[in-house]
C-alpha positions as CSV (number, residue, x, y, z in Angstrom):
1,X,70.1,70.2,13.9
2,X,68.4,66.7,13.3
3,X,66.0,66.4,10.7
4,X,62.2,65.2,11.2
5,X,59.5,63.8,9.0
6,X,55.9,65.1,9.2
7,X,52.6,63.9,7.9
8,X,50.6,66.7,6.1
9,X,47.7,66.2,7.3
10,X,47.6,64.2,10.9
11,X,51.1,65.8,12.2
12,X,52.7,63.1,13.5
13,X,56.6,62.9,13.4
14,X,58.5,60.8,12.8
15,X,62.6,60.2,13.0
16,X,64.3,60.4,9.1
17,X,63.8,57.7,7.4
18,X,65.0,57.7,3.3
19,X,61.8,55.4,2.5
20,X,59.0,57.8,4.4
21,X,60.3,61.1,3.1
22,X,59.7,60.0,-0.6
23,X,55.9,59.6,0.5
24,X,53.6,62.6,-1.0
25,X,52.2,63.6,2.3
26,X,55.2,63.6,4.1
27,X,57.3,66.5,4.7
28,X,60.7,67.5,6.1
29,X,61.0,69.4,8.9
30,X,64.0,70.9,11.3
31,X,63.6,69.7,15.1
32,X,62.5,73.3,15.8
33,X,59.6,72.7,13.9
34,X,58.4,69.5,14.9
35,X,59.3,70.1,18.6
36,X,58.2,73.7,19.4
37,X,58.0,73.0,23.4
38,X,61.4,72.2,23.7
39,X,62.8,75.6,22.5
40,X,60.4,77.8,24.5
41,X,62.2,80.7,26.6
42,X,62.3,79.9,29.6
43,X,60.2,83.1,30.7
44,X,57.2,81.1,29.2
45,X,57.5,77.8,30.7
46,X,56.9,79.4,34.1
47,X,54.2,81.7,33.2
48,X,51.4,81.5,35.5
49,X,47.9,83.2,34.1
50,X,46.8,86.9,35.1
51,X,43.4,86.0,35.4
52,X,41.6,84.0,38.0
53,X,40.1,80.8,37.0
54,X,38.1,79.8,40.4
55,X,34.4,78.9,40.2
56,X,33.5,79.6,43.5
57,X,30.4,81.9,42.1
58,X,28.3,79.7,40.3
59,X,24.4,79.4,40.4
60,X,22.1,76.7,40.8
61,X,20.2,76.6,37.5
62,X,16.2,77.1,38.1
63,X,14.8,73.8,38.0
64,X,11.1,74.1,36.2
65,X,8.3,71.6,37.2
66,X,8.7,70.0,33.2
67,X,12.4,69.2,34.4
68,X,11.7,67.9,37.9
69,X,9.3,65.4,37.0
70,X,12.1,64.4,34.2
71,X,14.4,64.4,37.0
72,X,12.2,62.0,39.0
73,X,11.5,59.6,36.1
74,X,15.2,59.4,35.1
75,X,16.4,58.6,38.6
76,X,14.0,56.6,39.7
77,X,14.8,52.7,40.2
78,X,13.1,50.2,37.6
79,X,12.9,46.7,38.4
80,X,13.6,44.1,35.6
């Protein structure tokens, strides 16, 4: 397997280089590690979700008489 650099802290990854991987906040890591999507089984790359995610059902929020004047002074037009 290839070997990857990783920063600590902001995860990036980068290829091996001799230079970076004497850096403190670098570390070594197998390609497994920094490339977890690519060795998914393919059971979970298809996976759809169980649960439906329409929003067919949602309410209009009650719109008080503090918030339509608001409303009013927000959208209205100003001439410069």
């Amino acid at each position: 397997m290839k070997t990857y650099l990783r920063h600590k802290s902001k995860g990036t990854v980068y290829e091996y280089n001799p230079f970076l991987a004497d850096h403190p906040n670098i570390e070594q890591v197998t390609e497994e590690q920094a490339f977890p999507e690519r060795f998914e089984p393919k059971v979970a790359k298809g996976r759809k979700p169980k649960v439906s995610l329409t929003t067919t059902d949602i309410p209009e929020p009650p719109i008080s008489d503090e918030m339509a004047e608001l409303n009013d002074e927000l959208t209205r037009k100003t001439q410069v």
